[in-house]
Every structure is written in C-alpha cells, then in structure tokens.
C-alpha positions as CSV (number, residue, x, y, z in Angstrom):
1,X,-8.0,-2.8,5.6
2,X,-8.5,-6.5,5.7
3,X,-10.9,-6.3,2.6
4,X,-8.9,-4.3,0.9
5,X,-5.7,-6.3,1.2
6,X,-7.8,-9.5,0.4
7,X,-9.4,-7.7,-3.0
8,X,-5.7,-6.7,-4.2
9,X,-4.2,-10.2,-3.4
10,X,-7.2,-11.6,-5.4
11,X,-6.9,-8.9,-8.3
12,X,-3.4,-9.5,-8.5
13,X,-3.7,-13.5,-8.7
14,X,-6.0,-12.9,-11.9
15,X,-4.0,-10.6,-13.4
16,X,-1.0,-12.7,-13.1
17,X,-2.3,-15.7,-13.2
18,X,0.7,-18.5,-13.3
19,X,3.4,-15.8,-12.4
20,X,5.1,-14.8,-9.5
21,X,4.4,-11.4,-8.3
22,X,5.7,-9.8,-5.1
23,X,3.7,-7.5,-3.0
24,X,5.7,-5.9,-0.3
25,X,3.8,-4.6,2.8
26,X,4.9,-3.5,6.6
27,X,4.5,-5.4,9.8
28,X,0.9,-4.7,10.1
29,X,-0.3,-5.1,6.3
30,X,1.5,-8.7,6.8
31,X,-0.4,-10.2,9.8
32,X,-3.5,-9.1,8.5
33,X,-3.5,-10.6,5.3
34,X,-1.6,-13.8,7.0
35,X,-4.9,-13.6,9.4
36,X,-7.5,-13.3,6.4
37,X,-5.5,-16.5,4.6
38,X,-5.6,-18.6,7.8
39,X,-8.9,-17.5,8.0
40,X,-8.3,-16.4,11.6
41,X,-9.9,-13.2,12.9
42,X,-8.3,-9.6,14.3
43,X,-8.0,-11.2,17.7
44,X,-5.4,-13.6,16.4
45,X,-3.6,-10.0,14.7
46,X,-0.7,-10.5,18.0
47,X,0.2,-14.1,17.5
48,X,1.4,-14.0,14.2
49,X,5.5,-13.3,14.6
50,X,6.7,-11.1,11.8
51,X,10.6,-10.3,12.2
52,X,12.2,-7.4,9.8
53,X,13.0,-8.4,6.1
54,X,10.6,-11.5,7.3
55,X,9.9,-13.1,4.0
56,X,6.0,-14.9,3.7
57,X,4.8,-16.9,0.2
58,X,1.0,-16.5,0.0
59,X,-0.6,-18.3,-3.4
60,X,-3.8,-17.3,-4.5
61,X,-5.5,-20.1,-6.4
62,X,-9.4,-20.0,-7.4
63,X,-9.7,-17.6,-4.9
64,X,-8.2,-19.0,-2.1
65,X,-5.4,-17.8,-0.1
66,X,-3.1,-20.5,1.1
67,X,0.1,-19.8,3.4
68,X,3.1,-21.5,2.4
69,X,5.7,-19.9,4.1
70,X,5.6,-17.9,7.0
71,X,7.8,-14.9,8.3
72,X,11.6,-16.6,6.8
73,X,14.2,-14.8,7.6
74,X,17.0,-17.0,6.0
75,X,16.6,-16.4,2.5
C-alpha cells in the first residue's frame, strides 16, 4: 500500500506540477503516506493522530514528500 500511495502522490505532483490537487484518503491511507513523507517506518503507523475531517497538506517537489500540515481540524 505504502508504494502505491507514494507512486500516486509522485504521479500526481508531475502531472500537476504548480497546482493544487487534493487527494482524499481514510484514516489508514493518511498515516501511511504521513509515515512514508516523514520517512518513518510501519512501526510509527500508531503515533500519527488523525481526527475525522482532519485536514493534512503534503507537497511533492522533485520527488520529495514534505509535511506541512498535519491532521487540522480547524479549517
């Protein structure tokens, strides 16, 4: 799953390269691709908080994934 998430994030930075794009995922999907950004492995998969509606902002630049917000709730 992890690879697969990581190869769609990628794809979808090169397709729209200087746009936003939103990819919407569940609980799960989130804290693994968080994981793979942070570059933390499956062990970590618990310690990453992800509230309902929880909001993350994950850029994808030369292909790197950088965190830049994590699991907001007040927007």
């Amino acid at each position: 799953m992890r690879a697969r998430l990581v190869a769609t994030a990628f794809e979808l930075g090169a397709r729209h390269e200087k746009e936003e794009t939103v990819l919407v995922g569940h609980n799960a999907t989130n804290r693994v691709l968080i994981l793979a950004a942070l570059g933390l492995g499956s062990k970590r998969f618990r310690r990453i908080g992800q509230d309902m509606a929880a909001v993350n902002v994950v850029t994808v630049d030369g292909g790197i994934l950088t965190v830049i917000t994590l699991n907001d709730t007040a927007i």
